[in-house]
C-alpha positions in Angstrom: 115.5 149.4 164.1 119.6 150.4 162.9 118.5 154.5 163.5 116.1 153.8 166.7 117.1 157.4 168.4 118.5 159.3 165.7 117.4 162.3 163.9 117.5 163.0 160.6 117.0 165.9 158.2 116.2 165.8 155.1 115.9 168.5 152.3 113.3 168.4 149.6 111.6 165.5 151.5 107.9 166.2 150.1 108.4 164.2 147.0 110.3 162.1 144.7 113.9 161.0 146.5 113.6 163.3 149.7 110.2 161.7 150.0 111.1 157.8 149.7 114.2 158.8 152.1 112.0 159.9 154.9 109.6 157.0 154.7 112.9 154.9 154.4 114.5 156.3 157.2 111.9 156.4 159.5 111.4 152.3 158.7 114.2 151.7 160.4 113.8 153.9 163.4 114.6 157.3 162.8 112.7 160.4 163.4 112.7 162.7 161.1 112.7 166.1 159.7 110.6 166.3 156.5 111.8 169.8 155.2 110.8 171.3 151.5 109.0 174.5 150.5 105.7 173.1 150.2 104.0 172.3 153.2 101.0 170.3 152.0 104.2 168.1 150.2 106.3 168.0 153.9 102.5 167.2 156.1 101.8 163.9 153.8 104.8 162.8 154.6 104.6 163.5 158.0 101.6 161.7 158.1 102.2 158.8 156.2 105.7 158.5 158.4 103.0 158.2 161.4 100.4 155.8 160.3 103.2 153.3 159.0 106.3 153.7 161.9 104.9 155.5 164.4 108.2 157.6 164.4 108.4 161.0 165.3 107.9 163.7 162.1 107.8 167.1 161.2 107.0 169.5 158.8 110.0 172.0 158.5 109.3 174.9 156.0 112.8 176.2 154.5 114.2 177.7 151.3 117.8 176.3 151.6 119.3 178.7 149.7 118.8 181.4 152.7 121.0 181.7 155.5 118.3 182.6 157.9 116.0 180.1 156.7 118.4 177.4 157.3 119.3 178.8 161.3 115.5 178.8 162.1 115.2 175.0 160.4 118.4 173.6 162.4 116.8 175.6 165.4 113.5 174.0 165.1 114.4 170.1 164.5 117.1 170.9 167.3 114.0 172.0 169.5 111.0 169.3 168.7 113.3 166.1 167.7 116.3 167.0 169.4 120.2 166.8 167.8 120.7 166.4 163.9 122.5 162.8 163.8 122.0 162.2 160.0 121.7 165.1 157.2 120.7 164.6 153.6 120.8 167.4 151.5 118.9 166.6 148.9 117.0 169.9 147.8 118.1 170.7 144.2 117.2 172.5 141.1 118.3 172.6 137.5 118.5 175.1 134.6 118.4 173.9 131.2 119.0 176.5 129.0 122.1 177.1 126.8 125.1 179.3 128.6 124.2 182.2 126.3 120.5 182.4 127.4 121.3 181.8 131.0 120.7 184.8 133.2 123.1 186.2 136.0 120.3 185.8 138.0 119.3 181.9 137.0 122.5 180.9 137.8 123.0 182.7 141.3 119.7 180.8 141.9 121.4 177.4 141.1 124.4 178.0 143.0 122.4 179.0 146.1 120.1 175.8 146.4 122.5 173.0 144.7 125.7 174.4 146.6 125.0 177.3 149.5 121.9 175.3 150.6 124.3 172.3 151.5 127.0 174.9 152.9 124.5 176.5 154.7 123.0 173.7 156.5 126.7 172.0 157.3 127.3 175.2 159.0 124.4 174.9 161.3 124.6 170.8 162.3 128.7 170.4 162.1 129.6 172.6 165.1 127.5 170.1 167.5 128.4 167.0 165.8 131.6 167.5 166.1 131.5 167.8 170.2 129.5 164.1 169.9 132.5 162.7 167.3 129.3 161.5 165.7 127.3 162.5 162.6 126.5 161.2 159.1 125.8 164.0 156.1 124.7 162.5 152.5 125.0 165.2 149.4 123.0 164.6 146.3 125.1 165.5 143.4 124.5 163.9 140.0 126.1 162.5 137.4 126.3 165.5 135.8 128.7 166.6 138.5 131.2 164.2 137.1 130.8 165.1 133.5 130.3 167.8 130.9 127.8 168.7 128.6 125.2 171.0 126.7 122.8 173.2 128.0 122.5 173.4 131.4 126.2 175.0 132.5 125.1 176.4 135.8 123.7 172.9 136.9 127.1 170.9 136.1 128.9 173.7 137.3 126.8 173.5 141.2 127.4 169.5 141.0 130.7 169.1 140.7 131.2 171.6 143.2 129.4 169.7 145.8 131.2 166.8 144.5 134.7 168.5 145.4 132.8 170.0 148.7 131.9 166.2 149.5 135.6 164.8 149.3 137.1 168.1 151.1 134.6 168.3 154.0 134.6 164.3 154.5 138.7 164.4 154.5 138.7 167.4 157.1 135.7 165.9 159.6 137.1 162.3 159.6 139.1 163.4 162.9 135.9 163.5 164.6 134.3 160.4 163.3 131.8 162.7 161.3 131.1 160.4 157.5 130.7 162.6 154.6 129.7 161.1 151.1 127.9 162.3 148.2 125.8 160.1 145.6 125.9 160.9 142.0 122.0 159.4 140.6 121.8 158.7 137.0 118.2 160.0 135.8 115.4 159.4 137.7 112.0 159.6 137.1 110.9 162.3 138.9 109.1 166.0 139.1 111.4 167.6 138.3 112.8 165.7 135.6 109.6 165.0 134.1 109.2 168.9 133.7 112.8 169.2 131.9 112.3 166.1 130.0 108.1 165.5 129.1 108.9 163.4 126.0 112.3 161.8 126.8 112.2 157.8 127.4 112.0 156.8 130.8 111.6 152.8 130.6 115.6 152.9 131.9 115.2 155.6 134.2 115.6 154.4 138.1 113.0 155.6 140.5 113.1 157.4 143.4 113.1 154.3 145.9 116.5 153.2 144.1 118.6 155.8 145.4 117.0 156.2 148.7 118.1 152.7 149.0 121.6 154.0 148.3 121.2 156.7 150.4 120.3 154.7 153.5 122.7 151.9 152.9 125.2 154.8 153.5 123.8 156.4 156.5 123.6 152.5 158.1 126.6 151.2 160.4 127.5 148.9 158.2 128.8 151.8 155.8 130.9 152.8 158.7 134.2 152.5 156.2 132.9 154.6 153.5 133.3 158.4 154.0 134.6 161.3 151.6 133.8 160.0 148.4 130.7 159.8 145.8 129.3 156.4 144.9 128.0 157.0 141.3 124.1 155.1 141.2 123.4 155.2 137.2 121.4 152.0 136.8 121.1 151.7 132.9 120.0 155.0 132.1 121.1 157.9 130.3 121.3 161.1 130.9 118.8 163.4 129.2 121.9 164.9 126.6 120.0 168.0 124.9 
């Protein structure tokens, strides 16, 4: 029980890596915030957090790519679980389209999920994690974020800027003993992939349990020396190139 009296917060927990973070968190004593835009998604895991841990969970409701929806989310775990220890922001979309095609208003809708959501939601928990000179925040980024390619500009473009956010807010919080690290997955079989990619071969595609694994291993104590960079978790798959 490592996170017996922490809180976490995770983004996008109702399914696919947010999902198998909660439940992994919470398995090793955390309560935790089980935030997403679909409620039914957010109460399962709620519930399944309960009948397996007995952990405190909740259901947060929050489009993280709105400023106000973020301050009433931060105010709410703050209020039922009590202060944000451990943030994941995991909530992310993707556009797949080429640049040409892309609309101003498809990629404004990239950049605020993939890159304001995670700005957003630093703004809110830093502040009081910085007066305990304690806190652990986990970006998901992608391997995308450390590469170019075809079709899908708006999506690189929002990775490797949190990639460069990671490595600049870990450098500037490690003063007050607040980690900062980003993971970059390879493809993973879920949702949302499955919706961009129907067809495309999965059999070397990792699932969602192998990066939470990642993710966790980071937020543990014994990751205490790794802060302000990305650990790339590829597996043997690759990415979805068209």
């Amino acid at each position: 029980m490592e996170l017996k009296g922490k809180v976490a917060l995770v983004t996008g927990g109702g399914r696919g890596i947010g999902r198998e973070t909660c439940l992994l968190l919470a398995s090793y004593g955390a309560d935790v915030a089980v935030c997403a835009r679909s409620e039914s998604e957010c109460d399962e895991v709620v519930q399944t957090i309960k009948d397996l841990y007995g952990t405190n969970a909740i259901t947060v409701i929050c489009d993280v790519g709105n400023l106000d929806d973020v301050k009433k989310c931060v105010a709410k775990v703050t209020s039922e679980l009590g202060k944000i220890d451990i943030l994941i922001n995991n909530a992310g979309v993707m556009s797949l389209k080429p640049f040409v095609e892309t609309p101003v208003e498809e990629w404004q809708w990239v950049q605020d999920i993939n890159v304001n959501g995670p700005f957003y939601l630093c703004k809110e928990v830093i502040p009081d994690m910085i007066d305990r000179k304690d806190g652990i925040i986990i970006n998901i980024a992608s391997i995308w974020g450390t590469k170019g390619g075809p079709n899908r500009s708006a999506y690189i473009t929002s990775k490797h800027a949190i990639i460069g956010f990671t490595k600049a807010l870990g450098e500037e919080m490690k003063p007050y003993g607040i980690r900062v690290n980003a993971i970059s997955p390879g493809p993973v079989d879920t949702k949302m992939m499955t919706d961009i990619a129907p067809d495309y071969d999965k059999s070397a595609w990792l699932k969602p349990i192998d990066i939470a694994n990642v993710i966790v291993d980071l937020v543990l104590p014994k990751s205490v020396a790794v802060t302000a960079t990305t650990i790339e978790a590829f597996g043997k798959g690759q990415p979805v190139s068209n």
